[in-house]
N, C-alpha and C positions, 0 to 999 in steps of 0.2 A: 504493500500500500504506500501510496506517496507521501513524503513527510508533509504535518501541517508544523507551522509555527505562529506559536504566540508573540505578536509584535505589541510595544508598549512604549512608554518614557520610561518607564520603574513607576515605584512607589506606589501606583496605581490598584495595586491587587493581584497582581500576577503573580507573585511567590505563593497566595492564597490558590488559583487558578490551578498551579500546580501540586501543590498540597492536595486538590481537590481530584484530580484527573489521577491523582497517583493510587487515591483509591479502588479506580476501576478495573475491573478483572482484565480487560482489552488493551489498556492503554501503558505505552512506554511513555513514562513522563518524564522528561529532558530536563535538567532541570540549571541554566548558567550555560552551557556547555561553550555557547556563544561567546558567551561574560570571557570563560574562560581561557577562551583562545583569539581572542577578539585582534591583540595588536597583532596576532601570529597567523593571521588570514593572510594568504597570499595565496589567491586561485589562478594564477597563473603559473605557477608552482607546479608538481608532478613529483612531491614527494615518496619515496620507498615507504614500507613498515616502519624501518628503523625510526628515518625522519621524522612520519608523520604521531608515531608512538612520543616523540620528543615533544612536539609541537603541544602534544595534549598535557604533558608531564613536566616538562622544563617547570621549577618550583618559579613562582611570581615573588621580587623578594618584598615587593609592595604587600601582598596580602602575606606573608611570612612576617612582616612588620606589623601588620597588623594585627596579626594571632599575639606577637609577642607583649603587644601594649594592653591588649585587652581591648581592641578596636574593632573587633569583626563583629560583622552584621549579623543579623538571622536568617538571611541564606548561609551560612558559612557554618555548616550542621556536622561537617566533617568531627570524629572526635577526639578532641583535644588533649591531651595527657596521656590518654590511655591508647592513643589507636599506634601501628608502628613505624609513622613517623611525625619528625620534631622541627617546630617552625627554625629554628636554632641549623639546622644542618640543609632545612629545605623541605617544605610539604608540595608533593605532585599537584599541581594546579588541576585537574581533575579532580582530586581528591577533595577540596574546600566543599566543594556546590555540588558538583553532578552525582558522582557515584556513593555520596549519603543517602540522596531522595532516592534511588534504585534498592537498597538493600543495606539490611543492620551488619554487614561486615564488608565495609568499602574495602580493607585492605585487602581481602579475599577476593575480590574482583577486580581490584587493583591488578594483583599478579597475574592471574587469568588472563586478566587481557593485554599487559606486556607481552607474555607467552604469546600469544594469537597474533596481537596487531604485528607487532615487531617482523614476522615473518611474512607481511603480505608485500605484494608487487607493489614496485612504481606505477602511478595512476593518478590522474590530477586532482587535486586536495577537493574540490567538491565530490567525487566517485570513493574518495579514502572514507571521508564524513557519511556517504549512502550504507558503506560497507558496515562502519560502524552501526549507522541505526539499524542494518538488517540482523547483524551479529548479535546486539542486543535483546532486539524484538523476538529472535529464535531461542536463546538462550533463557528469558526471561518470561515467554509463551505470553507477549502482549503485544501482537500484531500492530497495532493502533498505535503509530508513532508523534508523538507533540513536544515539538523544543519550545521552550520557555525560555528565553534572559532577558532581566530589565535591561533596560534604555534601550532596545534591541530595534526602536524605528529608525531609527539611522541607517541600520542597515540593510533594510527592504530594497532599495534598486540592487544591491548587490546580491540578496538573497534570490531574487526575481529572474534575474539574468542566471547564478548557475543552477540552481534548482527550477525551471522551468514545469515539471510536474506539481510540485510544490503549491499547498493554500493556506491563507494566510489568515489569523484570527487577530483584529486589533481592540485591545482592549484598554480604555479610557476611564477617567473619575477626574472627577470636580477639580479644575486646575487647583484652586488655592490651597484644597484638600491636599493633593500632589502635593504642591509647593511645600506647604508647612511641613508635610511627612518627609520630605528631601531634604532641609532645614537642618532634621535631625540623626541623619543618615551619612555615618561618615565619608562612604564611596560616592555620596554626590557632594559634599566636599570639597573632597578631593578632583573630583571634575571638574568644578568652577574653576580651583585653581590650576588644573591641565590648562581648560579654556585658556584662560587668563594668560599663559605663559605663552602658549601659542601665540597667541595675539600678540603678544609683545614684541616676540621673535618672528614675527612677520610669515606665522605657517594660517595654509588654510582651516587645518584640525591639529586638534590636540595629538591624536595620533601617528602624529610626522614628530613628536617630539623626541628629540633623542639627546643622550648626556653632552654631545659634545653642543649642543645649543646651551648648555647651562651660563657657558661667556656675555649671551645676552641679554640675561633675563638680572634682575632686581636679585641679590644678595640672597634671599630668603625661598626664592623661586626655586633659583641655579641649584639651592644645594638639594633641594628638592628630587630633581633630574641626577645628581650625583651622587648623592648618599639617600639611602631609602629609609634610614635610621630618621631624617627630620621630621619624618610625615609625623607626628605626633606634636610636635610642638604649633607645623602648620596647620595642624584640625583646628587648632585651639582658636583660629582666628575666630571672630566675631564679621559672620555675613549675613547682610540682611535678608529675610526670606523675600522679599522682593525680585532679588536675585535671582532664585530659587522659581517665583512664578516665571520671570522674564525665558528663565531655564527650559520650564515644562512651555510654555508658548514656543519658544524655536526649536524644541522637538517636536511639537505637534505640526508644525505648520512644515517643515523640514517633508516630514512622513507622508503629509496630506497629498502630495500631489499624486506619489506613488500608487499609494493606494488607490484613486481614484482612475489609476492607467489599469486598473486589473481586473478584467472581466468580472464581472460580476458573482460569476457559480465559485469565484476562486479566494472570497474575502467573505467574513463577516464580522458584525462589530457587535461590542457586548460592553458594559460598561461594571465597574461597581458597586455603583447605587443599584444597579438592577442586580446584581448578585444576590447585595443585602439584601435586597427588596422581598426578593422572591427567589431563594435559590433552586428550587428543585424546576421550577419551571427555567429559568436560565440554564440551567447546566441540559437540562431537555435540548433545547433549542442546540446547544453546542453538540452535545452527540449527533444530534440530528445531520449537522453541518460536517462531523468527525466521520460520519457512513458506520455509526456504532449503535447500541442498542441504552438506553438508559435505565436498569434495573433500578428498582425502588430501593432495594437494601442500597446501593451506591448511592440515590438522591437522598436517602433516610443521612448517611454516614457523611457526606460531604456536607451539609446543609449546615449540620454540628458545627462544621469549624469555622462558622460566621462568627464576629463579633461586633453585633450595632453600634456597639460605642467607638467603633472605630470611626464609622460615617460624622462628618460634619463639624471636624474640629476644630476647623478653620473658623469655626463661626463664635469661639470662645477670644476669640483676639479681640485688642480693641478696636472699636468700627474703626478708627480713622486708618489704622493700620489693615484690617480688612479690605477698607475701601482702595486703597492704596495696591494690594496685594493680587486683588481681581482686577485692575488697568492694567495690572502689568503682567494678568494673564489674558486679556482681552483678546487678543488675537487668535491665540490659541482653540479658546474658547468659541469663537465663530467659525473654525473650520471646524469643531468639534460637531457643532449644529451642523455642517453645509454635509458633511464625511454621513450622521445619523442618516438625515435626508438620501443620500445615494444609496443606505446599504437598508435602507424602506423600514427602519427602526424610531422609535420615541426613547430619546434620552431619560430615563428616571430623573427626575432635577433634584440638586441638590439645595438642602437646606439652607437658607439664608440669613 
């Protein structure tokens, strides 16, 4: 079956999205796998086993920093102390995010799949990526494959272009909602300040940044790019969540056009607030779109892992700061509307 993926800003609910999918008898739920190899995309590549085995595994020493501080997110389920390896010497970046949400002994599948990948043919990195979800979805008797990584709308023309069979689930919530959730989330963060440093050093994206640009970035950036040990002292900055909406607006609006090139049988959209709202009937709708079947025990079990209070928290801020927060996700927010309108959906609105 052809892979679907869930495209997003982050923050949005999609770690929830997959938390929920992982429950289903059918479904391989992906979970980062994106996240995780993200600056290590090169599809014009034709990596070996060997190679592409690295590409998954090479340790991030960014998020190895970040286990170390006690900064990791709650995608980052991998287990810490006990499992057998140590931020300290290098945790497999597969290891953080993906292969926790597949099964209670990543390390176990860890080596399993060095053993496998490492031995397959040279093949270009998107057919290496196919081979995986098949290997997976055999191994783990869950036909139904769905990758998940936040902020992963960026990367729809690319996903589009090498995966061609490929549909696409994009899933949206309340900018300011976003925004406030991003605010307190240290991988976006740490992105503003990627942004940030790009732009300084005159790159189109943060992902062209490499150490030896550290010469022209501001003191505190540079060392950023050169020692991975600062990132803690740089979270500490104080940045306005404004930022943070401005953020979630130029990923939506980034995404929007994409989506909008994609036949229509090949996309659908689903939002948060309708999750909360009513999950058994939303996650319905999603199988329905996945070519899966929606068992009750799985709407019964998934629906649990809602939490109302998460909806609408942006609305505890002060108005002026509110008001402030939704301008400057204004833009976003109207392709949010124009995107519902094409995929022939009613946005659940958020609270006010």
């Amino acid at each position: 079956m052809a892979p679907t993926f869930v495209m997003s800003t982050g923050r949005c609910g999609s770690t929830l999205v997959s938390r929920m999918l992982r429950l289903h008898p059918d479904v391989l739920s992906l979970s980062e796998l994106l996240t995780t190899v993200r600056d290590r995309l090169q599809f014009h590549d034709a990596p070996d086993g060997e190679q592409f085995w690295r590409i998954l595994c090479d340790p991030d020493p960014i998020l190895d920093v970040m286990v170390a501080e006690g900064l990791q997110v709650s995608e980052m389920i991998y287990p810490y102390g006990t499992g057998q390896f140590d931020p300290a010497e290098g945790i497999p970046a597969i290891c953080h995010m993906t292969l926790p949400m597949l099964t209670d002994d990543p390390d176990a599948l860890h080596d399993e799949l060095a053993a496998e990948v490492s031995t397959w043919p040279a093949r270009p990195l998107a057919d290496q990526i196919r081979a995986l979800f098949a290997y997976l979805a055999e191994r783990l008797h869950r036909p139904v494959v769905v990758e998940r990584s936040g902020a992963s709308l960026r990367n729809l023309p690319q996903l589009r272009e090498q995966f061609a069979e490929a549909r696409f689930v994009y899933l949206t919530r309340d900018g300011a909602d976003t925004a406030l959730s991003m605010s307190r989330h240290a991988g976006f963060g740490m992105k503003l300040l990627a942004d940030e440093a790009a732009r300084i050093a005159g790159l189109a994206s943060s992902q062209q940044l490499r150490a030896d640009h550290s010469q022209l970035l501001p003191a505190e950036l540079g060392r950023l790019l050169s020692n991975p040990s600062e990132l803690p002292a740089l979270m500490r900055r104080d940045i306005p969540v404004t930022a943070f909406g401005a953020l979630w607006s130029t990923m939506t609006c980034e995404g929007a056009d994409a989506l909008l090139q994609l036949p229509a049988g090949r996309w659908m959209m689903t939002s948060y607030e309708a999750l909360v709202a009513d999950a058994p009937a939303e996650l319905t709708r999603l199988a329905g779109f996945l070519g899966t079947p929606a068992p009750a025990a799985w709407l019964t079990e998934a629906a649990r892992l809602v939490d109302p209070g998460r909806r609408a928290a942006s609305t505890r801020l002060d108005p002026r700061l509110l008001a402030a927060l939704r301008r400057s996700c204004a833009p976003g927010t109207a392709l949010d509307t124009t995107l519902a309108e094409a995929a022939g959906i009613d946005l659940v609105p958020a609270a006010r």
